[in-house]
C-alpha positions as CSV (number, residue, x, y, z in Angstrom):
1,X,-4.4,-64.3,-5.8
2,X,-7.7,-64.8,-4.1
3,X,-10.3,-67.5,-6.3
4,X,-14.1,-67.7,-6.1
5,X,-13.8,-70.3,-3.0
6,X,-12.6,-67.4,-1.4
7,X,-15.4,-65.2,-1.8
8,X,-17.9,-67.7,-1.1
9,X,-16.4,-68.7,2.4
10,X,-16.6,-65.0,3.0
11,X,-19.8,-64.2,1.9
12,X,-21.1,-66.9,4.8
13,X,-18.5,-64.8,7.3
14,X,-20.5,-61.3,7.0
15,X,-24.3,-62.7,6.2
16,X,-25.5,-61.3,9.2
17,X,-23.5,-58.1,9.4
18,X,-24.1,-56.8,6.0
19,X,-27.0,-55.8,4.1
20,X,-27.7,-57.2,0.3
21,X,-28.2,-53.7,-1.1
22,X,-30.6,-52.8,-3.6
23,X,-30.2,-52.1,-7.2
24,X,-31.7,-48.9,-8.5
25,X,-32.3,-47.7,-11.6
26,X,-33.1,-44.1,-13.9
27,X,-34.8,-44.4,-17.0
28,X,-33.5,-41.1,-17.8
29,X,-29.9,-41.9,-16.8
30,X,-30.3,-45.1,-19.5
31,X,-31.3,-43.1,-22.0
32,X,-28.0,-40.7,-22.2
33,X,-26.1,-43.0,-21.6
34,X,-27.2,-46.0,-24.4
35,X,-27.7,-48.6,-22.1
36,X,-30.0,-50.2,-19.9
37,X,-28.0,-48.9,-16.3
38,X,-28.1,-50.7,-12.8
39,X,-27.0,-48.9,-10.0
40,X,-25.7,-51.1,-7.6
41,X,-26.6,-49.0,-4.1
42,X,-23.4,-50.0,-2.0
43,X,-24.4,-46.3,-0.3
44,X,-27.2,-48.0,1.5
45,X,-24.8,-50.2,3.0
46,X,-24.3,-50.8,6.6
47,X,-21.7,-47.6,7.5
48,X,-22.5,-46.2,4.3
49,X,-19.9,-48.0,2.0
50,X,-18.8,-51.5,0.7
51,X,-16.2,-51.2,3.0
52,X,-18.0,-53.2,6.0
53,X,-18.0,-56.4,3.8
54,X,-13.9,-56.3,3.9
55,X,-13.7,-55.0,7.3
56,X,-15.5,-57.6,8.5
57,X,-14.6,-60.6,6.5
58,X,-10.8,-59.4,7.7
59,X,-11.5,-58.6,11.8
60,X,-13.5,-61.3,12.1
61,X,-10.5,-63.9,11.0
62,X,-8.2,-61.9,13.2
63,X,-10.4,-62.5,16.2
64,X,-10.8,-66.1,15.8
65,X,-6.9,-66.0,15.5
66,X,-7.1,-64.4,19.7
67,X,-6.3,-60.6,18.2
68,X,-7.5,-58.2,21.2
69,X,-7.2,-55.1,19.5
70,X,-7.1,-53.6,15.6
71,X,-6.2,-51.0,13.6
72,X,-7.0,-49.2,10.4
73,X,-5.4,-46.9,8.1
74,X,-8.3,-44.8,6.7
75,X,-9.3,-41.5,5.1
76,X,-12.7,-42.2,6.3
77,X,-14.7,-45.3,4.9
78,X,-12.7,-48.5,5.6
79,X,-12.1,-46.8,9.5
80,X,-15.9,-46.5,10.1
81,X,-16.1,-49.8,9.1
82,X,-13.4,-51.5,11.0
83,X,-14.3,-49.8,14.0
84,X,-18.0,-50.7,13.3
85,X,-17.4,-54.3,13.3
86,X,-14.4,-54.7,15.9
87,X,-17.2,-53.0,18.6
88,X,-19.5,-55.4,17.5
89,X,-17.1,-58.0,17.8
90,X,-16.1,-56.3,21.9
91,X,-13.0,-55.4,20.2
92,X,-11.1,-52.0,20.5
93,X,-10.1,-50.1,17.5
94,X,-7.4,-47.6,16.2
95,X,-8.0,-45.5,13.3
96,X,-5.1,-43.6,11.7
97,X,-6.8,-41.0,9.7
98,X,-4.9,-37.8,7.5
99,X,-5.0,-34.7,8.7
100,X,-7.3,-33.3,5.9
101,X,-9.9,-36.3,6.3
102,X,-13.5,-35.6,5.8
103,X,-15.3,-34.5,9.2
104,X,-18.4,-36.2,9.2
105,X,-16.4,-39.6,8.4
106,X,-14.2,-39.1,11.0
107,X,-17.2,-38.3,13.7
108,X,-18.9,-41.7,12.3
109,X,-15.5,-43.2,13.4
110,X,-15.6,-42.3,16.7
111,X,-19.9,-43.1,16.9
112,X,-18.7,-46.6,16.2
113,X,-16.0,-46.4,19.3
114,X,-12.9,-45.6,17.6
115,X,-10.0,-44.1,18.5
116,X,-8.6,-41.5,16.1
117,X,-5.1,-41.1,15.2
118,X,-4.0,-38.8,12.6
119,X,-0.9,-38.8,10.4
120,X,0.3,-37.1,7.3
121,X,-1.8,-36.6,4.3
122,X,-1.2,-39.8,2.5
123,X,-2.0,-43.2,2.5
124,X,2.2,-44.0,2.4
125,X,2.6,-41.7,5.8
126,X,-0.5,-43.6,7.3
127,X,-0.5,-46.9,6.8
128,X,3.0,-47.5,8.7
129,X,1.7,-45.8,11.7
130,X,-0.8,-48.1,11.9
131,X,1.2,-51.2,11.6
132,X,3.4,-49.3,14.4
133,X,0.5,-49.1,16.8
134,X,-0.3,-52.2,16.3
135,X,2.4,-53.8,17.0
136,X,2.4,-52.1,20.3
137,X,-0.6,-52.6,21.1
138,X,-0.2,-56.4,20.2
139,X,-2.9,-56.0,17.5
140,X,-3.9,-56.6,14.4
141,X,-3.7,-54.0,11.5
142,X,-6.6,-54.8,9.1
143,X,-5.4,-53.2,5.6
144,X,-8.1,-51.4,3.5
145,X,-7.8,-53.4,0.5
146,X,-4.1,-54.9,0.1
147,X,-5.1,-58.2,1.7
148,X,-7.1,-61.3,0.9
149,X,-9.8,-61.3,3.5
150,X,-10.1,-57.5,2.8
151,X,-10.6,-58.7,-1.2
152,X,-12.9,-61.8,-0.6
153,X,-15.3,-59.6,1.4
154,X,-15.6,-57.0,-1.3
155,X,-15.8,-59.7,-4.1
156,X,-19.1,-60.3,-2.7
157,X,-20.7,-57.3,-4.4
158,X,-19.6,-59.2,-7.7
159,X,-21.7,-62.2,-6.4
160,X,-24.5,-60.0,-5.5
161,X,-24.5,-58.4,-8.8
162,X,-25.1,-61.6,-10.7
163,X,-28.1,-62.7,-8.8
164,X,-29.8,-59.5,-9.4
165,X,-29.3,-58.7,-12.7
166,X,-30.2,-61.1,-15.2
167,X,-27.8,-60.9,-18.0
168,X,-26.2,-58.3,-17.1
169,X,-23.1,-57.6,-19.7
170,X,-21.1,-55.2,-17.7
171,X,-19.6,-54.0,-14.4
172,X,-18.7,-50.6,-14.3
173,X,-16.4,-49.9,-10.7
174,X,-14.5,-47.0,-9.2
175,X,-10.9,-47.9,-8.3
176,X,-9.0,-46.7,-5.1
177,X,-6.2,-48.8,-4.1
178,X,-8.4,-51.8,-6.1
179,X,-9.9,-54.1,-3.3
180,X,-13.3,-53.7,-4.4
181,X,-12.1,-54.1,-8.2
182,X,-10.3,-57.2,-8.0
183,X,-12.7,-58.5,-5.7
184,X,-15.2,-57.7,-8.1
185,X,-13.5,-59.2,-11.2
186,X,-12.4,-62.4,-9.4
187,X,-16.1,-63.2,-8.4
188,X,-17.1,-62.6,-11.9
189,X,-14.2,-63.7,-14.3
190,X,-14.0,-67.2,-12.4
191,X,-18.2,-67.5,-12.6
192,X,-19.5,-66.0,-15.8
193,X,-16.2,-64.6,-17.9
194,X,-18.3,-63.5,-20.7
195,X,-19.3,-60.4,-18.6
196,X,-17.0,-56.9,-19.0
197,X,-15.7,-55.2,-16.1
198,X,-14.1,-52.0,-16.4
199,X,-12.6,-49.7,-13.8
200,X,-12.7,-46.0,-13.7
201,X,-10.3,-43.6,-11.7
202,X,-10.2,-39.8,-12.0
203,X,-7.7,-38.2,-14.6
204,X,-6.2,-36.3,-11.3
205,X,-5.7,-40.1,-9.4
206,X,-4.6,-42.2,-12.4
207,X,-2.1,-44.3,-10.7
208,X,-4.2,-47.9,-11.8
209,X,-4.1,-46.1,-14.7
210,X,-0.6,-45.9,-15.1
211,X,0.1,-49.2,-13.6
212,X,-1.2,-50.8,-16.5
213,X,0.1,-49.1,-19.0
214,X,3.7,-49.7,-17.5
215,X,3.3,-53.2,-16.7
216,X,3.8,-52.7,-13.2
217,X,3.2,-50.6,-10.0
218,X,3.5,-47.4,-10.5
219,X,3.5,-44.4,-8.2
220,X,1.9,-41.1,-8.1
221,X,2.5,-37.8,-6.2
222,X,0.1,-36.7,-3.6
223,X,-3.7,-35.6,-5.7
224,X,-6.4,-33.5,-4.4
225,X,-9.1,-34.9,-6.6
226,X,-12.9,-34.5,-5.4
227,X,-13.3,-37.8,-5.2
228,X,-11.4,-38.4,-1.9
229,X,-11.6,-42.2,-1.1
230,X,-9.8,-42.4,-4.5
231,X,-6.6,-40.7,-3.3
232,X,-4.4,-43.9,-3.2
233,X,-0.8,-43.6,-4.6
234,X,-0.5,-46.7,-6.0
235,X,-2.5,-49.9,-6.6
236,X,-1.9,-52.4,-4.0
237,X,0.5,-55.5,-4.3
238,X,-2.3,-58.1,-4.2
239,X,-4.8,-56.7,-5.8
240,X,-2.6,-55.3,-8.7
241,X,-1.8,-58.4,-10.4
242,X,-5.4,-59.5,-10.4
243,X,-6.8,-56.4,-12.4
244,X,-3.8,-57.1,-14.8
245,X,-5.1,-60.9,-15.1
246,X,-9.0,-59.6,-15.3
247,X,-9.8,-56.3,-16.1
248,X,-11.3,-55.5,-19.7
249,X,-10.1,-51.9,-19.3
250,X,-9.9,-49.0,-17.2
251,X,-11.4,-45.0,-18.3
252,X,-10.5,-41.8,-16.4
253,X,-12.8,-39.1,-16.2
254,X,-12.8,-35.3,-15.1
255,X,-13.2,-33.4,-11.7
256,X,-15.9,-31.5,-13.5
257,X,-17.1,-34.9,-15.5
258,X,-17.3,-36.3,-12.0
259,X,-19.4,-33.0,-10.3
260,X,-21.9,-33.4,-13.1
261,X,-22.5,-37.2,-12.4
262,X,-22.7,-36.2,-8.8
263,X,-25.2,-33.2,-9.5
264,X,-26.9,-35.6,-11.6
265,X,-27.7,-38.4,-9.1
266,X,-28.5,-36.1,-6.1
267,X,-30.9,-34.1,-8.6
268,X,-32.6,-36.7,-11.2
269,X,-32.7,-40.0,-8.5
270,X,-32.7,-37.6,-4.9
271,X,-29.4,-40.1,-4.5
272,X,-26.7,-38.6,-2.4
273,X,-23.5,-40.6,-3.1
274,X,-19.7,-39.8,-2.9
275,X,-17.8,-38.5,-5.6
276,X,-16.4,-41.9,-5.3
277,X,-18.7,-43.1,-6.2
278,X,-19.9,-41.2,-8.9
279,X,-16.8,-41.4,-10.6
280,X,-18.0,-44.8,-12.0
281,X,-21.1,-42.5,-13.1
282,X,-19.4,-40.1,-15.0
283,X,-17.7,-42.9,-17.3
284,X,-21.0,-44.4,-18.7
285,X,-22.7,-40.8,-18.8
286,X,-19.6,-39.4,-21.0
287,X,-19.8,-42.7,-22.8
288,X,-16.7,-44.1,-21.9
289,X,-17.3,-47.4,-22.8
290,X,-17.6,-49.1,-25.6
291,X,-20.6,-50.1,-26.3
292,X,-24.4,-49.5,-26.2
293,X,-27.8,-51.4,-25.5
294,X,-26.1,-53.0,-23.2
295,X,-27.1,-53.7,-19.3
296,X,-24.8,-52.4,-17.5
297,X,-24.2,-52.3,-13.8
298,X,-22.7,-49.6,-11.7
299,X,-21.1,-49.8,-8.2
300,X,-22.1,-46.9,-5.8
301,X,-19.2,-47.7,-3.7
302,X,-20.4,-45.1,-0.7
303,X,-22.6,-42.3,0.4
304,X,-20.8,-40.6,3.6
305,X,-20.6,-37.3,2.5
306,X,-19.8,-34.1,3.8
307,X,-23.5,-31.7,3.8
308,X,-21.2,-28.4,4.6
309,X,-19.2,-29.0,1.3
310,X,-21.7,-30.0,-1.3
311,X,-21.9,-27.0,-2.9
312,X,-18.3,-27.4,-3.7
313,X,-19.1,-30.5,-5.5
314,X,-22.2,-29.6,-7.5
315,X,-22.9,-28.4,-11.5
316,X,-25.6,-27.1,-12.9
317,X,-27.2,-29.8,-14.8
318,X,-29.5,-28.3,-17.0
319,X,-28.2,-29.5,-20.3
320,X,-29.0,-32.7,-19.6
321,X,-32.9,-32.0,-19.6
């Protein structure tokens, strides 16, 4: 378990790599949803995701430990990031991407100077090759969420969150493999527990979802949901036990739920985020949670998106006028 000491030690680590990203709002997106609704812009971030503030909180610690090389297993976000940071850092990186991984992530990769690897279609047939490499390469592997550095340096969008929004009485995130979640929750249930946070996942990815149901890690087969920085099998072994400590509940929404929160942001806010991303969108505009007049913040974990395939991942949104 990581604790809030954590988080603050690494928020001091990445101060001058990341950016505090803004918050934006939409009066029109509060009023169908019912609540007053913050959009926490983690798209504007440095390599276009939360992902840097991880990455870098985690290669940073392996370089001061003498690590000469890293590696990353990635389907797009986490590896931009790690290779961002380790070429700052003068630092060469591996990135073991899937063999169906979004093109324009994996030419940001290799603009950041890293080497691409690919392997398999899943995050099980991945990761191990990069732990392989590394360990010929007498390198480090930097995990993409299952790891405490990884965690602390995500939990520092929780910290962000608080200063920003007065009052703010929920957190609304998209969950993955759940670094950014339980990072989240531990910065905010250790700090000010009266606030909600709630994950969201898509119905095609549900494998958090599962988890806690179950009461324990649970599985899932290979998905092809839109919303492809969600793909994870299972939640991680770290970061699983903190949402089952933390989280006040998690929603699952549609591929097409999760098109029309897409269509929505790109075309109401001129916003272009990931599916990912919107995914936590689509739970507050199909009113998910329970509540309303509420303020409410929402994580837009990343932005690197793929212009050739948008039209793929657009609705018309005209019943929303």
């Amino acid at each position: 378990m990581i604790h809030i000491a954590d988080i603050i030690q690494a928020r001091e680590t990445i101060e001058n790599t990341i950016h505090t990203t803004p918050i934006l709002q939409s009066d029109q997106l509060s009023r169908l949803c019912n609540n007053d609704v913050f959009l926490k812009a983690e798209h504007l971030q440095k390599t276009g995701s939360f992902k840097i503030r991880g990455a870098t909180n985690k290669v940073t610690e392996a370089v001061r430990a003498g690590a000469e090389s890293v590696t990353a297993a990635s389907s797009g976000n986490h590896g931009q990031a790690v290779a961002y940071i380790a070429d700052s850092l003068g630092v060469p990186a591996t990135i073991v991407v899937p063999e169906d991984a979004t093109p324009c992530k994996v030419d940001a990769i290799r603009a950041y100077k890293g080497k691409i690897e690919t392997c398999g279609t899943t995050s099980a047939e991945r990761i191990p090759q990069a732990k392989m490499l590394a360990e010929k390469t007498s390198g480090v592997y930097i995990p993409p969420y299952d790891d405490p550095y990884t965690m602390a340096g995500q939990g520092t969008v929780g910290m962000e969150i608080m200063e920003q929004i007065e009052d703010v009485d929920a957190v609304v995130v998209p969950v993955g493999g759940g670094g950014l979640l339980s990072g989240i929750l531990t910065a905010i249930k250790e700090t000010q527990p009266r606030i909600k946070v709630y994950g969201v996942e898509p119905e095609t990815a549900n494998d958090t979802f599962l988890s806690l149901k179950n009461g324990k890690i649970t599985t899932i087969p290979p998905t092809q949901t839109i919303a492809d920085g969600l793909r994870a099998s299972q939640p991680g072994d770290l970061t699983f036990p903190v949402l089952q400590k933390y989280l006040d509940d998690l929603f699952l929404v549609s591929e097409k739920e999760i098109k029309l929160a897409f269509s929505f942001v790109m075309e109401r806010m001129k916003q272009l985020i990931e599916p990912s991303s919107a995914v936590a969108v689509a739970a507050i505009m199909n009113n998910k949670l329970p509540f309303e007049g509420k303020k409410m913040a929402v994580v837009i974990s990343g932005g690197n998106v793929d212009i050739r395939k948008i039209g793929e991942m657009t609705v018309d949104t005209v019943d929303l006028c």
